[in-house]
C-alpha positions as CSV (number, residue, x, y, z in Angstrom):
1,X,-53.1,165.4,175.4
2,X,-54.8,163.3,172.9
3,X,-55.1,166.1,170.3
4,X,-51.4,166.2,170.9
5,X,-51.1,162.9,170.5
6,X,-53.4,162.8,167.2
7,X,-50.9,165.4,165.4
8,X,-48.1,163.6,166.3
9,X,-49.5,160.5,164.9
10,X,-51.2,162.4,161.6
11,X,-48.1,164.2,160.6
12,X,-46.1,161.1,161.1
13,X,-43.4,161.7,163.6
14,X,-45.4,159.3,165.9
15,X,-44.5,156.3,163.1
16,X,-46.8,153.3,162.9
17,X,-45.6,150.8,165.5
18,X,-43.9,153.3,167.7
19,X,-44.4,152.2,171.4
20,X,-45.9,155.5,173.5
21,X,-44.1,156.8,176.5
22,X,-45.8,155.2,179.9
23,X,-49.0,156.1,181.8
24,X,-46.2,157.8,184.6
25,X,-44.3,159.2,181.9
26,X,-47.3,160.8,180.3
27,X,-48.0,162.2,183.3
28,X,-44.9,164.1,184.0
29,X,-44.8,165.5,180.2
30,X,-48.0,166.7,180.0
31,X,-48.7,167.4,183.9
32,X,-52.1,165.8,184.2
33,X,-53.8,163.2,186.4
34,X,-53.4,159.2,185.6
35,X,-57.3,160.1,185.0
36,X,-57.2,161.7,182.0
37,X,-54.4,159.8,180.6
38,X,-56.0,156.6,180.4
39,X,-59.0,158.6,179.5
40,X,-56.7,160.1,176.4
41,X,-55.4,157.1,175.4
42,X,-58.7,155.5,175.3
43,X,-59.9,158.2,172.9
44,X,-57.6,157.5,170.6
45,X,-57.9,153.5,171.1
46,X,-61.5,154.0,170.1
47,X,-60.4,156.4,166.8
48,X,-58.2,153.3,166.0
49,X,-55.4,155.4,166.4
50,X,-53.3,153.4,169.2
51,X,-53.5,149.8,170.5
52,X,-53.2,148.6,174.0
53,X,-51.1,145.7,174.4
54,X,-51.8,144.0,178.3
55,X,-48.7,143.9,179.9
56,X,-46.4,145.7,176.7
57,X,-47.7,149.1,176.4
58,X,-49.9,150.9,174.1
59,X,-48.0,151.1,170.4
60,X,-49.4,153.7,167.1
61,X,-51.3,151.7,164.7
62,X,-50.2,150.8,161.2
63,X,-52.9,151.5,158.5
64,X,-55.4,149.2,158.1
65,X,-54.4,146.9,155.5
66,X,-57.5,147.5,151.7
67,X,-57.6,144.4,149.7
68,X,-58.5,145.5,146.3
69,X,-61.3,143.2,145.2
70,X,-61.0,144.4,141.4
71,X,-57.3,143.3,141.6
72,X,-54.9,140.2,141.3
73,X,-54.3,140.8,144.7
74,X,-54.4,137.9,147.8
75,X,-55.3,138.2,151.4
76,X,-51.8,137.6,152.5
77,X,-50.1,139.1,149.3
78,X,-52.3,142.5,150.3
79,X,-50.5,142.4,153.7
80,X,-47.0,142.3,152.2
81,X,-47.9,145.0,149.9
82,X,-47.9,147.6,152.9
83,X,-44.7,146.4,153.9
84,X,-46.4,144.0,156.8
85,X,-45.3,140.7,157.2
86,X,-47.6,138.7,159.2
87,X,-47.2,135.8,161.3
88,X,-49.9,132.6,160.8
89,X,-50.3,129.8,162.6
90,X,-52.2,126.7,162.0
91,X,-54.8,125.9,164.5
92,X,-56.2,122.6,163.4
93,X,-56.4,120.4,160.0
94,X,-58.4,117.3,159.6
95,X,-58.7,115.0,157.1
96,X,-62.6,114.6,157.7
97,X,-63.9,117.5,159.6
98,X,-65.9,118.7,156.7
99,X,-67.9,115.8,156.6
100,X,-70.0,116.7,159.8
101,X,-69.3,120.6,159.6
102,X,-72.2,121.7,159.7
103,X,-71.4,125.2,158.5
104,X,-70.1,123.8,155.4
105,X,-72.5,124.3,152.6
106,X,-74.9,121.4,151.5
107,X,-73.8,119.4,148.5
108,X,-70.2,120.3,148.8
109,X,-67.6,117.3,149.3
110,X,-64.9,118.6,150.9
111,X,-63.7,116.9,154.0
112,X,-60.2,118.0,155.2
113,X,-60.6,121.0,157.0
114,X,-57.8,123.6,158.2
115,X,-57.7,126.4,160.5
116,X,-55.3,129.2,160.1
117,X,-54.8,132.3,162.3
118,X,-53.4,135.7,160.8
119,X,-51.5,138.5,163.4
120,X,-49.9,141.3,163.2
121,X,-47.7,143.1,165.5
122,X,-48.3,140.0,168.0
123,X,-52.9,141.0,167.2
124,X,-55.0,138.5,166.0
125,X,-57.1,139.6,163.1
126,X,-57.9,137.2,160.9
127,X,-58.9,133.2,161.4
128,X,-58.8,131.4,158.1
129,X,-61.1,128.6,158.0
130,X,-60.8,126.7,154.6
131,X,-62.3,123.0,153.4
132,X,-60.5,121.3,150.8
133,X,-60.8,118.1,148.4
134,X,-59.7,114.5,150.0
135,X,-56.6,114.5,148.4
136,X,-55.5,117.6,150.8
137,X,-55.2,115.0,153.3
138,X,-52.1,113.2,152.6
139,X,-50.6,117.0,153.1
140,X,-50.6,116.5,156.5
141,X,-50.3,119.1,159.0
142,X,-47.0,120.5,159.2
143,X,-46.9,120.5,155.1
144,X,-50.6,122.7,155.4
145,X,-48.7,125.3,157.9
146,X,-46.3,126.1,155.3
147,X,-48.6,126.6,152.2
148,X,-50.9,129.0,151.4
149,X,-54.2,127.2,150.5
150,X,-54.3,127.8,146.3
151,X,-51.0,126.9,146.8
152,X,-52.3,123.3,148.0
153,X,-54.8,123.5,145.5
154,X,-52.2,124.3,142.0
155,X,-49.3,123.2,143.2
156,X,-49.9,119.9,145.6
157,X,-52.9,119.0,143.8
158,X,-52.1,120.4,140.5
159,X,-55.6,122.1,140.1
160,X,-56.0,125.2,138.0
161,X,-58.6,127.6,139.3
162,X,-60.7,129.1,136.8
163,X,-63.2,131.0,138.9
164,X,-64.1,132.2,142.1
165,X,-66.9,134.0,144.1
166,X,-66.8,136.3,147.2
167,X,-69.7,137.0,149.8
168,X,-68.9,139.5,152.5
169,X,-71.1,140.0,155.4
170,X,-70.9,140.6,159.1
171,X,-71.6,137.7,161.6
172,X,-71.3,137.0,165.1
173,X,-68.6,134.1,165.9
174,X,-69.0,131.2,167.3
175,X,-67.2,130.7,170.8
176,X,-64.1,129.2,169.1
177,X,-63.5,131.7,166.7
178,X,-64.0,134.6,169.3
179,X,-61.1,133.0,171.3
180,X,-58.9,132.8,168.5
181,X,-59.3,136.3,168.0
182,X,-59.5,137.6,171.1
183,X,-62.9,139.4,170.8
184,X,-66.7,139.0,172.9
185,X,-68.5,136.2,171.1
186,X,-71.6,138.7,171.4
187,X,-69.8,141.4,168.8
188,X,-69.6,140.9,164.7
189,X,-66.8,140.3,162.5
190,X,-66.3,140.6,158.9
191,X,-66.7,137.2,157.6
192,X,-65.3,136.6,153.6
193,X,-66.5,133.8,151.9
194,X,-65.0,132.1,149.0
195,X,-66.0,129.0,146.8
196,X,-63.7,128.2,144.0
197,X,-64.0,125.9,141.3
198,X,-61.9,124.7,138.5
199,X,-61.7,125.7,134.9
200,X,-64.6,122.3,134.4
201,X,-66.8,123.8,137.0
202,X,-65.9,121.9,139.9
203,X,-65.8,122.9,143.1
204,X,-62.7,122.7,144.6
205,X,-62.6,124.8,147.7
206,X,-64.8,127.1,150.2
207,X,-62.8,129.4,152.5
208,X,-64.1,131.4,155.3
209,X,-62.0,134.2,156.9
210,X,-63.3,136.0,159.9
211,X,-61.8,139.8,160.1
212,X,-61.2,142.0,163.2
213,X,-63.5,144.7,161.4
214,X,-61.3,147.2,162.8
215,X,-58.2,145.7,161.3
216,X,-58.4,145.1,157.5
217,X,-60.9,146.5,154.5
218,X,-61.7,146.0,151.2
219,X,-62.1,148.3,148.4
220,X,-64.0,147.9,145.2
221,X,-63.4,150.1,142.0
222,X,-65.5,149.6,138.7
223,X,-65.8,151.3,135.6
224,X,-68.9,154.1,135.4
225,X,-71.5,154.3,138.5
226,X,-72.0,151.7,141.1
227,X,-75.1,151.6,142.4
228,X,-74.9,150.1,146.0
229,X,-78.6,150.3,147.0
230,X,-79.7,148.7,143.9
231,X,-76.9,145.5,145.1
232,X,-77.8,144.9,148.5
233,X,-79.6,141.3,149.6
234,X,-80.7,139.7,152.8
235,X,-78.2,137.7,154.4
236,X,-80.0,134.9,153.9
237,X,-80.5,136.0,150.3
238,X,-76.9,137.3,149.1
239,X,-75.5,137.1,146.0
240,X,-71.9,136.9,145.4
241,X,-69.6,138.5,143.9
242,X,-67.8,137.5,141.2
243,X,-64.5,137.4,141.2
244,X,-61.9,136.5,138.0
245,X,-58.8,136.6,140.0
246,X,-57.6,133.9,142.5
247,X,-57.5,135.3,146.2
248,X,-54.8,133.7,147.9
């Protein structure tokens, strides 16, 4: 059954999204036990192929969504480009959060703080956790739903970004974030951090987004050979990478 049900989703007449017929139904087409069905559909849960949705069924995957890094190309902006449309929602925004986060890094004044979850097809897999200038604040929170956060910066703050830099890593999160995205605080995320700063070097905003690894990647291209090894750091060592293109 869940060879079967590979083909059918490789060649495409199983389209991304489709719902999959139901445990019983399964059972009468292919005249096996409940059993091996759930074991089946497990299989293919754990080759990323199908997702489970408690109490809706278990639906084909879309492709998981590539952010090109060498590319004008934003988080949300790389959704839309596969034709997916996804829904956020604002979890929290402060005006002074920032100023006792401790997560925030030293030496950075940036006190409003706002929380942003990413789904897809109803999935969590993203939380978007950026700190911005004091004048973010008079925003207010049902302004910072609706905008984008370099869309605060340039257009309610009228800031120009000239530069950027990106850290990737994997991290555990912390109990909140876990909830948000629906995953055991003891597994690891992706976790993309970004510091920006204006065309007179000043910081104007770090971003942290933790990714459902299973649900989003990013891919890098560069001109002649790229030597990983020689790039890797300790976490508590990284370097960033740079980035000349805003990421929205």
């Amino acid at each position: 059954m869940a060879e079967r049900l590979a083909d059918e989703i490789s060649t495409g007449r199983a389209a991304p999204g489709m719902q999959l017929p139901s445990e019983t139904e399964l059972m009468s087409i292919f005249s096996i036990s409940r059993i091996t069905v759930r074991q089946a559909i497990a299989l293919l849960a754990r080759q990323g192929q199908v997702t489970t949705r408690r109490g809706k069924g278990t639906f084909v995957t879309r492709p998981v969504p590539q952010q090109d890094l060498g590319k004008l190309q934003g988080f949300f902006d790389a959704l839309r480009s596969l034709g997916i449309e996804p829904r956020t929602q604002l979890l929290d925004f402060s005006a002074s959060a920032g100023r006792v986060d401790r997560s925030l890094p030293e030496g950075l004044d940036l006190p409003v703080r706002m929380r942003r979850r990413y789904c897809v097809d109803e999935q969590p897999f993203a939380v978007v956790e950026a700190f911005l200038p004091a004048a973010a604040a008079s925003l207010g929170s049902r302004r910072a739903g609706e905008l984008m956060v370099y869309e605060i910066l340039q257009q309610f703050l009228g800031l120009h970004i000239g530069h950027a830099s990106v850290v990737i890593r994997c991290a555990r999160p912390d109990t909140a974030i876990a909830r948000h995205l629906g995953v055991d605080a003891r597994s690891n995320v992706l976790v993309m951090e970004r510091t920006s700063l204006t065309a007179d070097g000043a910081t104007c905003e770090f971003m942290r987004i933790y990714i459902v690894p299973e649900r989003y990647a990013f891919r890098l291209s560069v001109p002649g050979p790229l030597e990983i090894a020689s790039a890797l750091r300790p976490t508590n060592h990284y370097e960033a990478v740079e980035q000349p293109h805003p990421i929205k």
